[in-house]
C-alpha positions as CSV (number, residue, x, y, z in Angstrom):
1,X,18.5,-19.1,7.5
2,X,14.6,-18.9,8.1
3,X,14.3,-16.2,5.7
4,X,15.8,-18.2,3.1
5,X,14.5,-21.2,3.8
6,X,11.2,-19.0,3.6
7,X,12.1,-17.7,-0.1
8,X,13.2,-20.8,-1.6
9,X,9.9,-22.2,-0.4
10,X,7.9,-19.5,-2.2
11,X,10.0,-19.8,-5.4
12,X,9.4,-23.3,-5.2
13,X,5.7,-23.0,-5.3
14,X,5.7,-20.6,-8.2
15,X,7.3,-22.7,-10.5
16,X,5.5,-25.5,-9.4
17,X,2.2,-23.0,-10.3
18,X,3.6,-22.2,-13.8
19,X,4.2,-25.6,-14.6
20,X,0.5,-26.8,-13.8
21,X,-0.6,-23.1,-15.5
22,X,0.8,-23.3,-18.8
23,X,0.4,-25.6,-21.7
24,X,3.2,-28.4,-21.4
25,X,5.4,-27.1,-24.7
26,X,5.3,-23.4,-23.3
27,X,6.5,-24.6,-19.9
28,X,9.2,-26.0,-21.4
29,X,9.9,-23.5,-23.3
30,X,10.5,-21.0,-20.5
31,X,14.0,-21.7,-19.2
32,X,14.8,-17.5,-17.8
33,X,12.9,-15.6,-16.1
34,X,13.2,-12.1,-14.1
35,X,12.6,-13.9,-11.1
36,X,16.0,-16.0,-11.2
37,X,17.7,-12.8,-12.3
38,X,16.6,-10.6,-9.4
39,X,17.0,-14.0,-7.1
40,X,20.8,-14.3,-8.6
41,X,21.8,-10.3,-9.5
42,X,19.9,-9.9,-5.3
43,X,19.1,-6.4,-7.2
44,X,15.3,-5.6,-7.6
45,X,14.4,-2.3,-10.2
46,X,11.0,-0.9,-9.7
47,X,9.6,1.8,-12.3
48,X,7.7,4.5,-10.0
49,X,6.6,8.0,-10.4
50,X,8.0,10.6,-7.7
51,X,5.1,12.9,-7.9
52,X,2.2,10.3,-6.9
53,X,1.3,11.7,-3.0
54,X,-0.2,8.4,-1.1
55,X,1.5,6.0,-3.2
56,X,5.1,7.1,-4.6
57,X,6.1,10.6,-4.0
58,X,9.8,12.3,-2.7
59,X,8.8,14.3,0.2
60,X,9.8,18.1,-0.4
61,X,11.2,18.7,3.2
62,X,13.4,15.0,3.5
63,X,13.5,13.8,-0.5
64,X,13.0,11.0,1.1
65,X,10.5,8.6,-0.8
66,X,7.2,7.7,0.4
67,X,4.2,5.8,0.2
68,X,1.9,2.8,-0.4
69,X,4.1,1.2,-3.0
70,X,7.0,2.7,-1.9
71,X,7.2,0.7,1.2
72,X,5.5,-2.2,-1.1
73,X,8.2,-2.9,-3.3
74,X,10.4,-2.6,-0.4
75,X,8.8,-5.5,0.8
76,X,8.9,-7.5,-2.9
77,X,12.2,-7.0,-2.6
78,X,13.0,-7.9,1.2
79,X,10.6,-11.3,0.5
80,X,13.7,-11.3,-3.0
81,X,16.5,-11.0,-0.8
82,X,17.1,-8.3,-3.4
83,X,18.7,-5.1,-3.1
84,X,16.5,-2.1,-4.3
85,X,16.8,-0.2,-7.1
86,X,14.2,2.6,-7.9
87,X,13.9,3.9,-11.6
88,X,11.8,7.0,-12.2
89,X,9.0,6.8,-14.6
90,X,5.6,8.0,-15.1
91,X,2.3,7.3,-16.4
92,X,3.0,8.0,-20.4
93,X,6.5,6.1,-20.4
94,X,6.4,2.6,-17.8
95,X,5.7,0.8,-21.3
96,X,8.7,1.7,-22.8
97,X,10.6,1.3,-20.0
98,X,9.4,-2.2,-18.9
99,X,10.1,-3.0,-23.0
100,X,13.6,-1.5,-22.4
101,X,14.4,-3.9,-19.4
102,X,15.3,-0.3,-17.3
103,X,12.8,-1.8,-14.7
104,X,11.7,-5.5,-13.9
105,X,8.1,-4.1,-12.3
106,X,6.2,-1.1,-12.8
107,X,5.0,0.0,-8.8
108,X,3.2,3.1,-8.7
109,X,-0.6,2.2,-8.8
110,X,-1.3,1.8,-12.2
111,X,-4.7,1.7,-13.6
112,X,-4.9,-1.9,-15.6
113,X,-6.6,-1.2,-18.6
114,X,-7.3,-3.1,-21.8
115,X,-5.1,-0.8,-23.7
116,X,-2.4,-0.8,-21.2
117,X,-2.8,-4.6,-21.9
118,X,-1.9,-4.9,-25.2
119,X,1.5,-3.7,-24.1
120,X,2.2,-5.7,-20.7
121,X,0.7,-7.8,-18.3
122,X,-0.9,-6.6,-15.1
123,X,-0.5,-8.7,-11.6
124,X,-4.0,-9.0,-9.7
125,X,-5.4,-6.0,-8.5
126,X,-4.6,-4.9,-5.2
127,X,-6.5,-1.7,-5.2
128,X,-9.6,0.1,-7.0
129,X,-9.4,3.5,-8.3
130,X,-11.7,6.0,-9.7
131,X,-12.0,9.6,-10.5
132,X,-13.3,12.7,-8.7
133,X,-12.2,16.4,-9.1
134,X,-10.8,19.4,-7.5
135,X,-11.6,22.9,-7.9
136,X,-11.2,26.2,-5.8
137,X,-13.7,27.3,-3.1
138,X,-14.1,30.9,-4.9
139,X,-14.2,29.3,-8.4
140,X,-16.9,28.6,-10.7
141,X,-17.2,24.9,-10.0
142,X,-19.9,24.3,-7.7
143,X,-21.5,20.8,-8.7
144,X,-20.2,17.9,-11.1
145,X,-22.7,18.9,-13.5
146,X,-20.3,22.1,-13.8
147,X,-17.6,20.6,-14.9
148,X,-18.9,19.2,-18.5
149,X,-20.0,22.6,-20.0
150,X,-18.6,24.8,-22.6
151,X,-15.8,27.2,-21.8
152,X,-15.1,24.8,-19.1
153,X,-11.0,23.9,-18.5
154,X,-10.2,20.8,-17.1
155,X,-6.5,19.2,-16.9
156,X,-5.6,15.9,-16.6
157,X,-2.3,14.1,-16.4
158,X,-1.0,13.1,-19.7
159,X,-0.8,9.3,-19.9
160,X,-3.2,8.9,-17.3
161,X,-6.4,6.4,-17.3
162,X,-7.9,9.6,-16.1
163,X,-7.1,11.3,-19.7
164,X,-8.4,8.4,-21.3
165,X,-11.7,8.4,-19.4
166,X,-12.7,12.1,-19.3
167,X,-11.9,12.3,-22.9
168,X,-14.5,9.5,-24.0
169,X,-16.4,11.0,-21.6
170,X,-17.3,14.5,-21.5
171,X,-18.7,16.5,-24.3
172,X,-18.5,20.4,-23.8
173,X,-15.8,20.8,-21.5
174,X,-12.1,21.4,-23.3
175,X,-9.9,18.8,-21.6
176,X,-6.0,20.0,-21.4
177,X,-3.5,17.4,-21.2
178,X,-1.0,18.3,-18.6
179,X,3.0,16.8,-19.2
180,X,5.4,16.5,-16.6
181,X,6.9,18.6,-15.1
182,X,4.1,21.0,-14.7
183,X,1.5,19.9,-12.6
184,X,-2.6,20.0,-12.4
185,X,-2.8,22.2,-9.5
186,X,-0.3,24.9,-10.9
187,X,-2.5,25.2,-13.7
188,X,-5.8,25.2,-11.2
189,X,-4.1,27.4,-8.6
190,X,-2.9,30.0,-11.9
191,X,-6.4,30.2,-12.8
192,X,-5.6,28.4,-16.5
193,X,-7.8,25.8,-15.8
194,X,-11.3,25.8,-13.4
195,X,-10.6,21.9,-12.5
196,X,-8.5,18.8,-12.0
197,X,-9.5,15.7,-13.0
198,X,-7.6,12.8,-10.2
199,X,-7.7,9.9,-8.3
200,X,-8.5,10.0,-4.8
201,X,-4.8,10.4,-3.8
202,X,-4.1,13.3,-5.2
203,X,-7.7,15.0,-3.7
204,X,-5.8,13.5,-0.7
205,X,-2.5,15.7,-1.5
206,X,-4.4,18.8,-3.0
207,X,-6.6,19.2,0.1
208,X,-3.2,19.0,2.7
209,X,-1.4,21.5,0.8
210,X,-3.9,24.0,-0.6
211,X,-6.6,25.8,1.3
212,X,-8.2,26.8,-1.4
213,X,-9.1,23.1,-2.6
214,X,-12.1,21.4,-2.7
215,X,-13.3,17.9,-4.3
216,X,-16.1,17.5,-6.2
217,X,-17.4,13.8,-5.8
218,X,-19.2,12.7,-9.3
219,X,-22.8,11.5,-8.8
220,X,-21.8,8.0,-9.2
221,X,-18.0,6.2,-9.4
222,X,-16.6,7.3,-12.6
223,X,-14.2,5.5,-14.4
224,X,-13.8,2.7,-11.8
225,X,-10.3,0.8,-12.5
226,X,-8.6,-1.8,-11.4
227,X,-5.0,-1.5,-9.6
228,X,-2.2,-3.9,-10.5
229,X,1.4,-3.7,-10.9
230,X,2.5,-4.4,-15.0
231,X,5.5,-6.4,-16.0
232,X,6.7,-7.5,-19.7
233,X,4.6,-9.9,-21.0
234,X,5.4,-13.2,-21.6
235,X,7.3,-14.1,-18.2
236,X,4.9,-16.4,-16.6
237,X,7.1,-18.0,-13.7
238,X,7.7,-13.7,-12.9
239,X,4.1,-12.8,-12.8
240,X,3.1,-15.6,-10.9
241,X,5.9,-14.6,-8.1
242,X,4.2,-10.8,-8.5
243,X,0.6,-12.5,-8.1
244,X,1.5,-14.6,-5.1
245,X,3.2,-11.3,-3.8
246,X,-0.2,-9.7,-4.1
247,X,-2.5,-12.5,-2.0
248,X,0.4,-12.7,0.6
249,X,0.7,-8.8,1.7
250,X,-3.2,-8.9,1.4
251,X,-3.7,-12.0,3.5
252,X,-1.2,-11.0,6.0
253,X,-2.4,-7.5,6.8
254,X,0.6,-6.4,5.4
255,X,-1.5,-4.3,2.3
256,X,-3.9,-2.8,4.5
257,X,-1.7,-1.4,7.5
258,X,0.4,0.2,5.1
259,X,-2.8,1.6,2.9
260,X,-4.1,3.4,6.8
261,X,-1.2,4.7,6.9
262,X,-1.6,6.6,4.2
263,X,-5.5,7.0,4.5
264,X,-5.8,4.5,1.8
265,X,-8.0,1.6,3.4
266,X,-10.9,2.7,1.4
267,X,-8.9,2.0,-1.9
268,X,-8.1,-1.5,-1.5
269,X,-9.2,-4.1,-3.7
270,X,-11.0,-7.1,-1.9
């Protein structure tokens, strides 16, 4: 009784905020929402991608998924009442599948970028990302200033901010876009490329499984992003449940005990 007492309450609020937040005609205007389907349906679907160690990967040895917004969205939907649902995606395809309604909230630490934002709206950040490397201990990458010279390989995930980043901005080095399912480290560990270009995460993930790993921190942070969950745009009453989701798991502690857990508590957005 508590609980729903608890979630009616919130609900409450956030139309009351989407009242006061948009212009009176649009207001009235907006009559459905996400957030009264998911409160009616009690079904929550989150987009994620599997292969994201830290934040939402299937461990090999359970397939059991894991991670920072793993057990986030389990919380969005416990604080739903919601049974939930997860949907794979990935970095190239959460657009499309928000704009095909196969999800109602893209949960896998996605960079919000001004690009991205043409396409759908981001909740507030929650975390900070930016992007280091990893190469191999016997390789020929000893320094940053290694990795941005000619006959250089580096990979990056296709879709990624990452791509988008060390595209614009190295100059000599040839940067291969890699698609899912093959991976960056394949292509590092097979010798077809002499670095990967990733997030802290997945340095996280590379150095647990591979002894012949080793990150290369740039000089200064590089392609510093902003974290934030995306939803379809134009669904104000949902992304102002998502945004008072966001200040409540940070101001209860509930965001940074589940970011130690996965040696994350540097990452967090303040």
């Amino acid at each position: 009784m508590r609980s729903l007492f608890r979630r009616a309450k919130i609900i409450a609020i956030v139309l009351a905020f989407a009242a006061t937040a948009l212009p009176a005609n649009v207001s009235a205007q907006q009559t459905q929402s996400r957030l009264f389907d998911v409160t009616k349906s009690k079904k929550l679907r989150v987009c994620m991608y599997p292969l994201y160690y830290a934040i939402s990967f299937r461990d090999p040895k359970t397939n059991e998924l894991r991670g920072l917004d793993i057990e986030l969205a389990g919380e969005l939907a416990k604080e739903l009442g919601a049974q939930l649902e997860f949907v794979e995606s990935g970095f190239g395809t959460f657009i499309a599948d928000l704009q095909a309604n196969k999800c109602e909230i893209g949960m896998f630490a996605l960079g919000a970028t001004l690009k991205r934002a043409q396409a759908v709206e981001f909740s507030k950040p929650y975390m900070l990302a930016s992007i280091f490397a990893v190469a191999k201990k016997d390789g020929k990458i000893k320094s940053w200033a290694d990795l941005d010279t000619p006959g250089t390989k580096v990979a990056v995930l296709l879709g990624s901010y990452i791509e988008t980043v060390i595209k614009q901005t190295f100059e000599s080095a040839t940067v291969v876009s890699i698609q899912p399912p093959s991976t960056r480290e394949a292509e590092l560990s097979a010798g077809r490329v002499d670095a990967i270009m990733v997030d802290y995460p997945t340095v996280l993930r590379a150095k647990e499984e591979f002894d012949w790993a080793v990150n290369i921190d740039p000089p200064q942070k590089l392609g510093a992003t902003l974290v934030a969950y995306a939803v379809q745009p134009g669904d104000q009453i949902w992304l102002n449940y998502i945004n008072l989701f966001v200040d409540t798991v940070k101001l209860d502690g509930r965001l940074s005990s589940i970011a130690a857990k996965y040696h994350l508590e540097g990452s967090i957005a303040p």
